[in-house]
C-alpha positions in Angstrom: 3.1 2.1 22.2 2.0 0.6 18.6 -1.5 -0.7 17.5 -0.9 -3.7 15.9 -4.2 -3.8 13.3 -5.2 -6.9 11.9 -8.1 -7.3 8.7 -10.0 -10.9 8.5 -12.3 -12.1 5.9 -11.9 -15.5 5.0 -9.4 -16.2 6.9 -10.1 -19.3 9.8 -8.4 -19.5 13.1 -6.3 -22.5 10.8 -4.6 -19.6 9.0 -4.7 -16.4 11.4 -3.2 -18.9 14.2 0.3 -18.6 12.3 0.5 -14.8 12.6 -0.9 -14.8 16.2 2.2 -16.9 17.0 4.2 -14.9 15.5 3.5 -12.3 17.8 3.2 -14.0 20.8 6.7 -15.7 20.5 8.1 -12.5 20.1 11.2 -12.1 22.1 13.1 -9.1 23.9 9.9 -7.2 24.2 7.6 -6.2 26.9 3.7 -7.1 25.6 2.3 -4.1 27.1 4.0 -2.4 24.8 1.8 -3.2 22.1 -2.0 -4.2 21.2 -4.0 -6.3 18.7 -7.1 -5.5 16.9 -8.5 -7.7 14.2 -11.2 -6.4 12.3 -13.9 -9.1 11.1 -15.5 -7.4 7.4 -18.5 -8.6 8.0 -17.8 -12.5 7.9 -19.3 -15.6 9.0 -15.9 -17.0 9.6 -15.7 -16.0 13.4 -12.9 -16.5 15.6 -13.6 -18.4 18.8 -13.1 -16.2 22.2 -11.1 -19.1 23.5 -8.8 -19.4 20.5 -7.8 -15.9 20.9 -7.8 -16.1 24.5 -5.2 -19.2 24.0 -2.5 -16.6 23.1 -1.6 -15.9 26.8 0.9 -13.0 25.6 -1.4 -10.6 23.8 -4.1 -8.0 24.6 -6.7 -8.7 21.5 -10.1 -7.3 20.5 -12.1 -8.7 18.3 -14.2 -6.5 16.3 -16.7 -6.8 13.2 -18.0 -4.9 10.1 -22.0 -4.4 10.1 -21.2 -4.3 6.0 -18.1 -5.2 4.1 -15.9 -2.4 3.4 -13.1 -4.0 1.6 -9.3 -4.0 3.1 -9.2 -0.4 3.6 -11.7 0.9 5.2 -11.6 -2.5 7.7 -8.0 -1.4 8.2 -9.2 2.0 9.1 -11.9 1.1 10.9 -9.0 -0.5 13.7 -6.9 3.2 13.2 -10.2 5.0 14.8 -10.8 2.7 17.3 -7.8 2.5 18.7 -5.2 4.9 20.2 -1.6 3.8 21.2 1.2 6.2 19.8 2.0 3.9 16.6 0.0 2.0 14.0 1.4 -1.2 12.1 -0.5 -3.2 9.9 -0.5 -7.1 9.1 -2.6 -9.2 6.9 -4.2 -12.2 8.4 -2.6 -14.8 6.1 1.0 -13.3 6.9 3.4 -14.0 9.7 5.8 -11.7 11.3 9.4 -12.6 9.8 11.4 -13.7 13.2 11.2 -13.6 17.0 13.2 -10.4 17.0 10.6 -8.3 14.4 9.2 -6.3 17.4 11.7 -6.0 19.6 13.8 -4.1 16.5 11.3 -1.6 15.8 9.6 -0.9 19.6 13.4 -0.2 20.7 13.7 1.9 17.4 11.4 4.0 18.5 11.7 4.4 21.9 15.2 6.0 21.1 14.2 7.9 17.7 11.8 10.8 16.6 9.7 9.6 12.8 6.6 9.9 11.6 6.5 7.1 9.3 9.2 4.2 10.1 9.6 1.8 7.4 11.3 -1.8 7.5 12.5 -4.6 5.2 10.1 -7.1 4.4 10.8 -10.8 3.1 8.7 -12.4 0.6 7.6 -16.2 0.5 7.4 -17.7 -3.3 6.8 -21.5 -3.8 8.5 -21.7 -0.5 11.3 -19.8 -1.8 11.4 -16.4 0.7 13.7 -13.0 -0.7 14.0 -10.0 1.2 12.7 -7.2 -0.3 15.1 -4.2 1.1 13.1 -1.2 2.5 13.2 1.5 -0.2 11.7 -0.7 -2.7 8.7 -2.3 -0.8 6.8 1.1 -1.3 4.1 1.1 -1.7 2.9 -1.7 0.4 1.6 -1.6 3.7 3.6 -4.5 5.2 7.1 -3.4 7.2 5.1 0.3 7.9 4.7 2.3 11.2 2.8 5.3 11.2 3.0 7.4 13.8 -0.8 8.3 14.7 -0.8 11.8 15.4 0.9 12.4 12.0 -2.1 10.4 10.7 -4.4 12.6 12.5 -2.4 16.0 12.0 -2.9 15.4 7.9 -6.3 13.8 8.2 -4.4 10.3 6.3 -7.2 7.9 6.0 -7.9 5.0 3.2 -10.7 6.5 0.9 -13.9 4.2 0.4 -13.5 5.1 -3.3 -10.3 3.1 -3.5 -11.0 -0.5 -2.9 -8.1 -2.5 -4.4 -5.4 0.2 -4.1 -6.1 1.3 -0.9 -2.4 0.4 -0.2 -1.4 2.8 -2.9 -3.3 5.6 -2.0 -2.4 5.4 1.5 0.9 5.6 1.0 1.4 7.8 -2.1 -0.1 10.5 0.3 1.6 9.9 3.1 4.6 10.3 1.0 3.4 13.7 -0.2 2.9 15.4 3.1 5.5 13.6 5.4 8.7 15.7 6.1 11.9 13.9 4.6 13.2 14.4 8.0 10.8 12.1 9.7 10.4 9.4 7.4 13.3 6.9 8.3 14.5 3.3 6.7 15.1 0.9 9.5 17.7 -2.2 7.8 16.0 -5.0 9.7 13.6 -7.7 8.3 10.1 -7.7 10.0 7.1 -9.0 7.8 7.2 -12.2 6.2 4.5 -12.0 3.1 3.2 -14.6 1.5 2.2 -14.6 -1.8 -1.8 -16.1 -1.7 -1.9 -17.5 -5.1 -5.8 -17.2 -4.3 -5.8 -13.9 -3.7 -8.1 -11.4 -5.5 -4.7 -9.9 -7.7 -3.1 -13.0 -8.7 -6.2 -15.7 -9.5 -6.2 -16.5 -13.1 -8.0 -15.0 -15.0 -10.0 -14.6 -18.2 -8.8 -10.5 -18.5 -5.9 -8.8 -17.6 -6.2 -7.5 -13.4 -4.7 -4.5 -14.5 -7.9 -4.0 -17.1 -10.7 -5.1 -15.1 -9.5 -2.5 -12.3 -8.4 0.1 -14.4 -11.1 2.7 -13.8 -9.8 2.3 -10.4 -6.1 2.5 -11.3 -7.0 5.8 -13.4 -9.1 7.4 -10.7 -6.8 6.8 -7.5 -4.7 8.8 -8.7 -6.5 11.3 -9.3 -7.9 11.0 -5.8 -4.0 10.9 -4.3 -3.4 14.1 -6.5 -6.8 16.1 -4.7 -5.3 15.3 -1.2 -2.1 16.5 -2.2 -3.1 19.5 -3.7 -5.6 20.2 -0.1 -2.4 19.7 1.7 -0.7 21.8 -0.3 2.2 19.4 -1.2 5.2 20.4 -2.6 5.0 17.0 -4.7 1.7 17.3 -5.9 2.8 18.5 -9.9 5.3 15.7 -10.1 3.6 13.1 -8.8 0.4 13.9 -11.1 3.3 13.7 -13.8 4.5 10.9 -13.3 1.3 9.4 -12.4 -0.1 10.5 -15.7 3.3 8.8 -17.5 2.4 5.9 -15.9 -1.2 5.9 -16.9 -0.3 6.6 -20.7 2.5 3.7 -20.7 0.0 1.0 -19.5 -2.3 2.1 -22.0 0.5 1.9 -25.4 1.5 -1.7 -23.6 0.1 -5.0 -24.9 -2.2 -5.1 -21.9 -4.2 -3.1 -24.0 -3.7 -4.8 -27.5 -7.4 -6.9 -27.4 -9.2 -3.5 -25.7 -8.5 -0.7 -28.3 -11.7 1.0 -27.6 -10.7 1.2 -24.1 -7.4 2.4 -24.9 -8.8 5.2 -26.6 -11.5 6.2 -24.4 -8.2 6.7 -21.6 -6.4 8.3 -24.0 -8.7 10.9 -25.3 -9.6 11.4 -21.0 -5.8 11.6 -20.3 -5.7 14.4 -23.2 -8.7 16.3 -21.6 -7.5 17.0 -18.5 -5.5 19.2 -16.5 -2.1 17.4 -17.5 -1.4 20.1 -20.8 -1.3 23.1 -18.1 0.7 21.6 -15.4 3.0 20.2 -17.9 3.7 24.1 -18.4 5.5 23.9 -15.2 7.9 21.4 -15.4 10.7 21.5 -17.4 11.4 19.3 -20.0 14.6 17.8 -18.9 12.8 16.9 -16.1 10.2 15.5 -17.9 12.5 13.3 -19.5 14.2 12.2 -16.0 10.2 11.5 -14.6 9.5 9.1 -18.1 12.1 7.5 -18.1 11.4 6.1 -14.0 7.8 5.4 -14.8 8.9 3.2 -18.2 11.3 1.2 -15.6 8.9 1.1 -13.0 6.1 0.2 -16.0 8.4 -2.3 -17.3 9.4 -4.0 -14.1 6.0 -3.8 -12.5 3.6 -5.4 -15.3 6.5 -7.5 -17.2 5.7 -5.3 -20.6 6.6 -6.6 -23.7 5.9 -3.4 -26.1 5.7 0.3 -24.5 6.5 3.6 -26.3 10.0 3.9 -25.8 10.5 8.1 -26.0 9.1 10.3 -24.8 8.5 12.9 -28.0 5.3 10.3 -28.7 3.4 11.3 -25.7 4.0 14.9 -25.7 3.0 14.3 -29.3 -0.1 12.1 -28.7 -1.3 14.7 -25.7 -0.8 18.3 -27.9 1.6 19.1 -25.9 
């Protein structure tokens, strides 16, 4: 019923031996129910046959990269070589949250009709763990299920243009082509994520993460904007709005104070494009209502300290 797809880098069988038990304690659940494919990007950290082997519960291949793809395209490299009805994903340094995780969504949906389900997640902080509630772990992969022929049905793939946002882009298209109706929130904990202070986002760092990657953080949505608009989405005009917002509020933020020719370079490309015509089709109440969520979400997100506060000084800054 669900692929269970698991990426691996540097992770050792030390590390990736934690979410394997996770899974193969799981209780209330028949194992043939679901399967687990871990995709190896092209590293020399190999997990033994016998290691896997060890956990007497699950059905696991093993797979690797020839090159390494990054996250993504590892992640959908297990979508097309697999086929069971659903596909979950889980990072290799994570753990499910309980013994119950699977046993809560498999008999969700064996009694329920949805495209996408998505679940609580708890997050693990200096061993301090929170539960993130549903609606607000978006746009994260962890606590997902995607059915696969709604995957297939709206050709929903990570882009190899989109290396560290690949969750982002994923997601921010599904969410433009999946019917309201078959998107459902499921109140139960299921992912435990633990916050790798190694990881790529959160090492320290001489520059900002949000500068080094911003060409990245600039183009992806421009790239989520192009599938929405192939699939015709409804969604496509606001969400290149309030992409757009977002894009101009990073850039007045003191993340930019030490890279002003940067700053300008965005600016003058955020002016140039096709955000003056579309804003012709919004009204501006709503405008308002869309600037207001991306300064909160701006705000909350990069822990600003200065950010244009109204909205007159972008329609002002863009000719509007």
């Amino acid at each position: 019923m669900v692929d269970i797809i698991i990426t691996q880098y540097s992770e050792n069988e030390n590390i990736i031996k934690n979410l394997l038990n996770s899974i193969n304690n799981q209780i209330g659940v028949d194992f043939d129910d679901f399967n687990i494919t871990i995709v190896n990007d092209c590293s020399n950290v190999i997990l033994d046959k016998d290691f896997l082997a060890s956990f007497c519960n699950l059905k696991i291949s093993y797979i690797k990269n020839d090159k390494n793809t990054g996250v993504g395209l590892a992640r959908q490299k297990g979508v097309d070589v697999t086929n069971d009805f659903y596909v979950m994903f889980c990072d290799s340094d994570d753990t499910l949250y309980d013994n119950h995780a699977l046993s809560g969504i498999i008999n969700y949906l064996k009694n329920n009709d949805v495209d996408v389900l998505i679940t609580n997640i708890a997050v693990e902080i200096n061993n301090q763990i929170e539960i993130r509630k549903n609606k607000d772990v978006f746009p994260w992969m962890h606590g997902k299920i995607y059915r696969r022929e709604f995957l297939l049905k709206n050709d929903l793939r990570f882009s190899d243009k989109v290396i560290h946002l690949d969750d982002s882009y994923f997601n921010n298209c599904m969410l433009g082509v999946v019917n309201k109706d078959r998107i459902k929130f499921l109140d139960i904990t299921t992912y435990l994520w633990k916050n790798n202070l190694n990881s790529i986002t959160r090492k320290k760092r001489d520059i900002p993460y949000e500068i080094e990657i911003f060409d990245e953080i600039y183009n992806t949505s421009n790239y989520i904007y192009d599938y929405l608009c192939k699939h015709k989405s409804v969604n496509r005009f606001s969400h290149y709005i309030s992409t757009s917002f977002n894009k101009y509020i990073l850039l007045n933020s003191n993340l930019f104070d030490n890279f002003i020719d940067k700053k300008e370079y965005y600016l003058n490309k955020l002016k140039n494009e096709l955000l003056i015509n579309i804003f012709k089709l919004v009204k501006k109440d709503n405008l308002k209502i869309i600037y207001e969520n991306e300064k909160n979400f701006c705000i909350k997100k990069y822990n600003l300290t200065k950010i244009y506060k109204d909205i007159n000084d972008f329609i002002v800054d863009m000719n509007i």
